[in-house]
N, C-alpha and C positions, 0 to 999 in steps of 0.2 A: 415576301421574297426580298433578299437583301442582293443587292446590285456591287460586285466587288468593281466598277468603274461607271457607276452609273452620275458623276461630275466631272470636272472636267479638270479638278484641283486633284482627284482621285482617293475623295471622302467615300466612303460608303453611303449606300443610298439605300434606301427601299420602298416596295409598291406594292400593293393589293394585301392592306391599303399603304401607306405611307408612313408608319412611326417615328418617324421626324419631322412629320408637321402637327405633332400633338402640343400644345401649347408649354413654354418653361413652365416648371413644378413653380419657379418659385411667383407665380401667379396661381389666384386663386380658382380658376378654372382648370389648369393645369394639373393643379395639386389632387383638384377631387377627379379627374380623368385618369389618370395616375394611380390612385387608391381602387378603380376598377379592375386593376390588373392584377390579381391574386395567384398568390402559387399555391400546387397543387396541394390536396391533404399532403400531411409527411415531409413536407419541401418547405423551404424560404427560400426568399430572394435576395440575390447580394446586387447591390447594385454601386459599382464607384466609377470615378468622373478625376481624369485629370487637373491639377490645381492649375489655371492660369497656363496652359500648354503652350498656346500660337504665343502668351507673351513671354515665356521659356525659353523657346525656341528662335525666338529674334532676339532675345541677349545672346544665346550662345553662336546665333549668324551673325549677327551686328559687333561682337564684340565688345559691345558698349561697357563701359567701366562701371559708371553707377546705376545700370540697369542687371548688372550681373552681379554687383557685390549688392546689390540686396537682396538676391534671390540668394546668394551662397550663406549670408547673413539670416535668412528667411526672414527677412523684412516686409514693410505693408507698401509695395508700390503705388497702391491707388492715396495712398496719402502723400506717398513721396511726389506724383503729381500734381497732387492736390494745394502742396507746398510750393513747389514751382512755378505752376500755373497761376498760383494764388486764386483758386477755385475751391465748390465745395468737392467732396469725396464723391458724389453721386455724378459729380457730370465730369472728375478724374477718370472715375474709369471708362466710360464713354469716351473718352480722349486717349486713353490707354488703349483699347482696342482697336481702335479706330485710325489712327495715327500708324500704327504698325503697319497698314496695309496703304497710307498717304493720301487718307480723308480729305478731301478740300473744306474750305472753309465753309461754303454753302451748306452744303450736306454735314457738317459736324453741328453748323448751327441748328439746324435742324433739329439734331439730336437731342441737343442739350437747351434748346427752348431760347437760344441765344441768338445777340444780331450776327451779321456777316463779321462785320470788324471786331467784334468780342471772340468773337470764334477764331480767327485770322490770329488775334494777340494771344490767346491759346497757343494756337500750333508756333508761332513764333518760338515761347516761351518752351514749349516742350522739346524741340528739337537743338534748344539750344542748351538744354539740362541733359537732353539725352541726343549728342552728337554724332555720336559712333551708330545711332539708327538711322539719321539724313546720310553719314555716308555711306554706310550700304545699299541703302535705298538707290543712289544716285550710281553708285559703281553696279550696283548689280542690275538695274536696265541697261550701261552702256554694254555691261558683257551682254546680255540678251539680244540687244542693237548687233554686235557682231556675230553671236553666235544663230542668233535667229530661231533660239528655245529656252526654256527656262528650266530647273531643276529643282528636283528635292533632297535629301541631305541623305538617301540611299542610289542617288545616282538619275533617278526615272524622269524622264524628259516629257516637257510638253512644249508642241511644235507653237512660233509664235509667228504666224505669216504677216499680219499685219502691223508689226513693231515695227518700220519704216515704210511704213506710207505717208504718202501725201496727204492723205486726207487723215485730219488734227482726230477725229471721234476715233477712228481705227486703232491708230496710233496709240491715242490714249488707254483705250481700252485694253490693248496688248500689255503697255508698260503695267497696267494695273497688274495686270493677271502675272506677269514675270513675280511680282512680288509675293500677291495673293500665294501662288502655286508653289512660290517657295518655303514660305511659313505653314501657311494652312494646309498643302500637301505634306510637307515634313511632317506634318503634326496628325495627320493622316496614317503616314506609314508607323509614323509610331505605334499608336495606338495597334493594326493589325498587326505589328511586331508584337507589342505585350499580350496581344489573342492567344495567336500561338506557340507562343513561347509556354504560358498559362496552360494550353489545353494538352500542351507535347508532357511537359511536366507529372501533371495529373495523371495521362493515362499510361504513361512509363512507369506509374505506382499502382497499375492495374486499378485504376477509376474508371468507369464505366457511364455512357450514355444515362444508366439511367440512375446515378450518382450524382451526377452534374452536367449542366449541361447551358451554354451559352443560349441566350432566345432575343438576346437586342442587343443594337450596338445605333446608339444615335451621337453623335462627331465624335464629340472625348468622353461619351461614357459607354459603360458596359453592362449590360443584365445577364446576369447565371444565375439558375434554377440548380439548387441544391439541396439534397438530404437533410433535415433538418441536422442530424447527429454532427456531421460533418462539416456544418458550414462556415461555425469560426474557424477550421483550418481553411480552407478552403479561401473563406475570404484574406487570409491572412496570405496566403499563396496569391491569390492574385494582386492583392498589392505588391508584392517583393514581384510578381513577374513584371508587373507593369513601371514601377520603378526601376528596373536594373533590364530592360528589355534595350535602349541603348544610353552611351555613352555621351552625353552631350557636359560642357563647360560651365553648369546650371544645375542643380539638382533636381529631378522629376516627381513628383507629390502625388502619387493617386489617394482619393481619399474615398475606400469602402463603407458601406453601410449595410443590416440586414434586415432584413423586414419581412412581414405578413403578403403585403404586395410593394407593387413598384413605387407608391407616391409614400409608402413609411418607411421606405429605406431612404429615403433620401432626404 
């Protein structure tokens, strides 16, 4: 069962059982859990996943100049931090993802197997290469502070009662989620935007249920169960839906693949 509000960012969810808590493909448990999912005789599986979305989505919020000409550029961010930060590439992007929603320095070290102060001179380092995300960050809790909600980039509000409390956990915790909710929920509605956008298309060309047919959706990817004959168009349409489903200052990357089951297409 897939949950259309089952988070509180307004990600899709789902239960009985959970296909989002099956482990990343690109782990090796993952991978062979994954290769269980087989389509049916006569059918493949398409399966594509946004490139880099939530950090898409906060160039084209943040405005930031050289976190958006490298995406216009399609350039390699995790190096571009990696350069900055003067780190390697594997704990860039740990800092990349993590930074976007205002990581502290505890918990980034964490991440990246690093002390408190190394991690500390990270985010220093990063927010002062990519500027134009400290000030959003910073103006978009104060609007929260007055507004007393937060939003996503189609409008959809989430109430935030405890962004001025007295009490520092509360507090904290709200400022987080004004952020979280605006990147990660945008990037949420994205996605159900390229669904069905994707499935309006198709069956406006008289495609049918049992031609194609959506069967998962875990954050920013997608799984369609497809006629075998059909599937390079098919997949070729859901990319062009998924990329042109909205408008943002950033170009959007879905990147499809097709396979026997779910862990070979990806």
């Amino acid at each position: 069962s897939y949950n259309q509000w089952g988070t509180g960012t307004g990600r899709m969810s789902s239960s009985d059982p959970n296909m989002q808590n099956i482990p990343s493909s690109r782990t090796e448990e993952g991978d062979l859990i994954r290769k269980a999912f087989i389509a049916q005789d006569g059918y493949k599986l398409i399966v594509a996943d946004y490139s880099q979305i939530e950090l898409r989505v906060t160039a084209h919020l943040s405005g930031d100049p050289i976190m958006s000409k490298i995406y216009q550029e399609n350039g390699d961010i995790h190096q571009m931090t990696a350069d900055a930060c003067n780190c390697a590439r594997f704990d860039a992007k740990a800092i990349n993802f993590g930074l976007i929603y205002k990581m502290g320095a505890k918990t980034l070290a964490k991440a990246i197997k690093k002390t408190e102060a190394e991690a500390q001179d990270y985010i220093d380092r990063y927010f002062e290469n990519y500027h134009g995300v400290a000030t959003f960050q910073d103006k978009l809790v104060a609007q929260c502070r007055r507004k007393g909600y937060t939003w996503t980039i189609t409008g959809r509000k989430r109430k935030l009662g405890n962004i001025n409390s007295d009490q520092y956990g509360l507090k904290a915790s709200d400022e987080r989620k004004s952020i979280n909710t605006q990147v990660q929920g945008s990037a949420a509605d994205i996605i159900k935007i390229g669904m069905r956008n994707f499935h309006r298309k198709l069956r406006a060309e008289g495609l049918t249920s049992d031609d194609f047919r959506i069967i998962g959706q875990v954050h920013d990817e997608v799984v369609v169960e497809v006629k075998e004959g059909i599937a390079e168009y098919v997949s070729r349409t859901l990319q062009q839906e998924m990329e042109s489903c909205v408008k943002l200052d950033v170009p959007l990357i879905a990147e499809p693949c097709i396979g026997d089951s779910w862990g070979e297409a990806k």
